[in-house]
N, C-alpha and C positions, 0 to 999 in steps of 0.2 A: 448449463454452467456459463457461468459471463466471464469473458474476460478481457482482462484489464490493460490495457497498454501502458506501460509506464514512462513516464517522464521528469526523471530525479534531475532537478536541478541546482547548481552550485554556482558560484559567482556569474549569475545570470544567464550561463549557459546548459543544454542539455547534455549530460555526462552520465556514463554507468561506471560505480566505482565495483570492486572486485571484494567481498567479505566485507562491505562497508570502510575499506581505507581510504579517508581521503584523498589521501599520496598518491595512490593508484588508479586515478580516474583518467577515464576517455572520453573525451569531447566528440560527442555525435552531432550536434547541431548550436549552431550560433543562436538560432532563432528559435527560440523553445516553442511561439506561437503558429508557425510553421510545422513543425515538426508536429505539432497537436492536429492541426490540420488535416494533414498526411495520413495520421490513425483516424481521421472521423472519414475523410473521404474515403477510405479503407473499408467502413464500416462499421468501425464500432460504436457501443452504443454507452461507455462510461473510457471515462479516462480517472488514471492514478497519477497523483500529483505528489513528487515530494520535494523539502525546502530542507536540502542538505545541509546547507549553511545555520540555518534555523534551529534544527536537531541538537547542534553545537552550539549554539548562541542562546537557546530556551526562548527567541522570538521570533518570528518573520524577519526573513534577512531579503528572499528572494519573492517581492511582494508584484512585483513590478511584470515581471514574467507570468508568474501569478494572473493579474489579472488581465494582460495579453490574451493569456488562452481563455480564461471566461470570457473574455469581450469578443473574440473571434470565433469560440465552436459550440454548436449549440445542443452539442450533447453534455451530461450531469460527468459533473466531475469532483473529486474527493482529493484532498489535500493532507498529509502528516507533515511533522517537521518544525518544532518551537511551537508547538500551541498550546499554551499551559496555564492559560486564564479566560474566564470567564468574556471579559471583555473581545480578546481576541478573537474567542470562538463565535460571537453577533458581530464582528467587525465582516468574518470570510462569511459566514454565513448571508449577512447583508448586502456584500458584493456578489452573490451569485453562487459562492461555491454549492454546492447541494450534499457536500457529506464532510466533517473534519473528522481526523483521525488522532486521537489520543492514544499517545505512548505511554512517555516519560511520566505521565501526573496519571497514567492508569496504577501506576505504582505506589507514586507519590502521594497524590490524592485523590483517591479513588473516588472520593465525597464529592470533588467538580463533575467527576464524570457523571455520577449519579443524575446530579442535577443537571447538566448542560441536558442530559439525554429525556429528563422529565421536560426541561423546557421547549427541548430541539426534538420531539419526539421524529424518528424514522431518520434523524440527519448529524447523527452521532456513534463514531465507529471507534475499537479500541484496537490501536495495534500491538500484537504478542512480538518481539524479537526475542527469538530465543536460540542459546548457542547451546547445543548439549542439550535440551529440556529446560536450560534456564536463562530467564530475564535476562536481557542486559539495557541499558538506558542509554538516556544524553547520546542520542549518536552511535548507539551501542559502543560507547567507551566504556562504561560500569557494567560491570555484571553484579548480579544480584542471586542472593541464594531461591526468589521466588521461584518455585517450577512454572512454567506456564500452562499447564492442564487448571490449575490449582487456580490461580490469579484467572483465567476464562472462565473459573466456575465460578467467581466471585461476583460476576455480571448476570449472571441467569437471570435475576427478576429487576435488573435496570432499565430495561427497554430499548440496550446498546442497535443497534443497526446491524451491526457483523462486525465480525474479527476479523482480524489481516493479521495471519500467521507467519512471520518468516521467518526459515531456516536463516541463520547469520553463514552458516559454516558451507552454504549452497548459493550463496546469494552473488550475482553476475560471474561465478566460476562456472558456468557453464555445462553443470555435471550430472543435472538432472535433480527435479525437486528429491523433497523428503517427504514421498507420498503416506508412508505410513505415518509417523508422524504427526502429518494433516490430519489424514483420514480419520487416525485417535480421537485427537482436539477436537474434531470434528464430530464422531460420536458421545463425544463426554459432555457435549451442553447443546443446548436447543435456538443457539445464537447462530446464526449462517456463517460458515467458515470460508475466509477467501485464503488459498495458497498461495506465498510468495517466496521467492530462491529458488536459481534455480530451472525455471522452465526455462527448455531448451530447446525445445523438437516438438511437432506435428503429437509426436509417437506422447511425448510426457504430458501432453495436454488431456490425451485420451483418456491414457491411465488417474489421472483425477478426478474426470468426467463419470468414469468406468467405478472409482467408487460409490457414486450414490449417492454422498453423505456431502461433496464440499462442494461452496455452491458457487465460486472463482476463481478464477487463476491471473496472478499478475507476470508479466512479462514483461521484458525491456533490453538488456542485450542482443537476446535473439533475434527479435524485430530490427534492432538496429544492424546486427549482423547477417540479414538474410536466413539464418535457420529454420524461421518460422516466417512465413508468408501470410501476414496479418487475413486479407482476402481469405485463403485457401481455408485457416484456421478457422476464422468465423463459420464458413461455410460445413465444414465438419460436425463441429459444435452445435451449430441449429439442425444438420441432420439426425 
């Protein structure tokens, strides 16, 4: 199982918000490209990129930061957050990124994903927010009646990359994922499931691991909070 360090960024700084509130976020680092750094010299071997601002805006807001950390770590890194057209998705792709993640237009239009992922084959990933088992968008500001089992099984024969599942209702509250959950999503389609919300401990990485079935876990409070000792974590994980 890989997993993900995360680094959500918002008005050009790295922050972890709480349930996805804006209002509610904590500035961890000024320098988002540093702080990327830090996770590679660590050991990992992908970084998760999100553009909080972007989510909310349906563009790249936070581009700039963005391509700090491709131009400084030379591990593969995957971005969500305002990417919601075809152009944008060969804009990050042509700067370096090596995976974009579609949310909001997994919804919307399903029909780009399609495509970007015939174009982009292996560099096209959908991300599920789901509060309760259903959708929500833009930022998770909307919720939508899609379940998300339903909407994952929509992509079986698109060629997507993997899903990034995240609980909304475990996400930077520190409470521990929604491994079952996961684990479902994760046996109802043959697309590699990455867990997000939520990881908080050594202990909750295992139990994901310990399924069988998901094949990432993202992380990013906990990292920033000591919880999880990125080093030690890896080290477990390859055992």
């Amino acid at each position: 199982m890989i997993l993900f360090p995360a680094i959500d960024l918002k008005d050009g700084q790295a922050v972890r918000l709480v349930h996805g509130d804006m209002d509610r976020s904590t500035v961890f680092n000024d320098d988002p490209a540093a702080q990327a750094q830090t996770f590679v010299d660590a050991g990992c071997t992908w970084l998760h990129l999100v553009d909080l601002n972007g989510a909310f805006a349906g563009e790249p807001v936070n581009a700039a930061p963005v391509e700090a950390i491709l131009k400084r770590c030379k591990v593969p890194a995957q971005l969500g957050g305002g990417i919601r057209d075809m152009a944008t998705i060969e804009r990050w792709l042509d700067r370096g990124l090596a995976r974009v993640i579609l949310g909001t237009v997994a919804v919307e239009n399903p029909a780009l994903v399609r495509e970007a992922a015939r174009a982009f084959p292996g560099k096209v990933a959908v991300g599920i927010d789901a509060r309760e088992g259903r959708v929500a968008t833009k930022g998770w500001a909307e919720e939508t009646d899609v379940i998300a089992t339903d909407l994952a099984r929509s992509f079986e024969d698109a060629g997507v990359a993997a899903i990034i599942y995240t609980d909304i209702l475990r996400d930077g509250a520190m409470g521990g994922p929604n491994i079952d959950a996961t684990a479902d999503l994760a046996r109802a389609v043959s697309i590699p499931v990455i867990a997000s919300g939520g990881v908080s401990s050594l202990d909750d990485l295992k139990a994901l691991d310990a399924t069988g079935v998901i094949a990432g876990a993202i992380s990013g409070r906990a990292l920033y909070d000591g919880a999880i000792d990125l080093r030690e974590a890896l080290a477990a994980l390859r055992d």
